[in-house]
N, C-alpha and C positions, 0 to 999 in steps of 0.2 A: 546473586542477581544485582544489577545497578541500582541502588538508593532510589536516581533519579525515575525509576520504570515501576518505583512501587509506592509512588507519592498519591500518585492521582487513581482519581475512578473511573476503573474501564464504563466505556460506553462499552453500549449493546450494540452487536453489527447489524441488529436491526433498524437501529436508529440512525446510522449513517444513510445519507442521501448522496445524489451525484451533486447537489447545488452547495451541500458541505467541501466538495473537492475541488469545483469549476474555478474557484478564484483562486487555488494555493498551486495550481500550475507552475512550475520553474521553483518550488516552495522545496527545501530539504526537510525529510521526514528520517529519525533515527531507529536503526532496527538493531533491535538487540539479539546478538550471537548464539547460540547457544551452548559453546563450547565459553562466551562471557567475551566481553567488549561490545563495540557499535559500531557500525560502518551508517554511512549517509544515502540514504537513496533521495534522488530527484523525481516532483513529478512531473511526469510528461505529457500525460494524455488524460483528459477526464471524460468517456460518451458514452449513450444509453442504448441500449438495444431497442431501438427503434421497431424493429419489425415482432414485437410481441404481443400477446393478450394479457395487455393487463387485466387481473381481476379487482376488483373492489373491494380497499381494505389492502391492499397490496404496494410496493413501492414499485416503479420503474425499472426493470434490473440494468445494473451499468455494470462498468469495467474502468479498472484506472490501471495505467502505465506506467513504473517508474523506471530511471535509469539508477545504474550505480555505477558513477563516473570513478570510485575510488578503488576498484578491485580490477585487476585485468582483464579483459576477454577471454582469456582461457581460463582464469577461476571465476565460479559462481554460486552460488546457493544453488542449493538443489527445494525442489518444488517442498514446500513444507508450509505450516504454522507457524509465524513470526511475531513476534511484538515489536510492533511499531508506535513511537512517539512522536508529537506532531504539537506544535505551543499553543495552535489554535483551538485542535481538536482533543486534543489529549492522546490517552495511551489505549489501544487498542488490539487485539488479535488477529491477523488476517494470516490467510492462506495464499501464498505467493508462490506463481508457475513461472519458472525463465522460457521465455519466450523468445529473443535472437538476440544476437550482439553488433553493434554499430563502432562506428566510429569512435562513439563517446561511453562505451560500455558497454553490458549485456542488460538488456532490458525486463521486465520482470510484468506481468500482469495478475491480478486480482479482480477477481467479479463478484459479482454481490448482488445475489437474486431473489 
């Protein structure tokens, strides 16, 4: 495992918010391989599911976007558990689905409910 991906202390993905993500828009977050190395993903998109019931005691559930401008269109991650590193936020666990590929890569989304 990378040195750098066991320095810091995981947050809780409960404690992630959408207002932790809204400003690192265009931000590179590192995800580490599992097979060992890191590729770079971009974020893209940070919004909340607006049409929900929140309950009380409860966060807002969002979703964030990234691209991975560094891997081709026809290769991708397949839908899994990633560690992700981030200089603001630190190092974290998410589950990341590929969602379609663009011009600038295939894109990847995560929700957080």
């Amino acid at each position: 495992m990378n040195s750098a991906f066991q320095t810091q202390e995981l947050p809780t993905l409960s404690d992630l918010r959408l207002d932790h993500f809204t400003p690192l828009i265009g931000s590179e977050f590192s995800l580490q391989l599992p097979e060992g190395g890191t590729i770079i993903l971009e974020l893209d998109e940070a919004r909340a599911f607006d049409r929900y019931d929140l309950q009380e005691g409860f966060r807002r559930p969002f979703s964030v976007i990234f691209r991975c401008p560094t891997l081709p269109a026809n290769q991708y991650l397949r839908q899994g558990t990633y560690r992700i590193q981030q200089h603001r936020l630190g190092t974290f666990d998410i589950l990341i689905t590929p969602i379609t590929p663009d011009s600038s890569g295939m894109r990847y989304e995560a929700v957080f409910s």
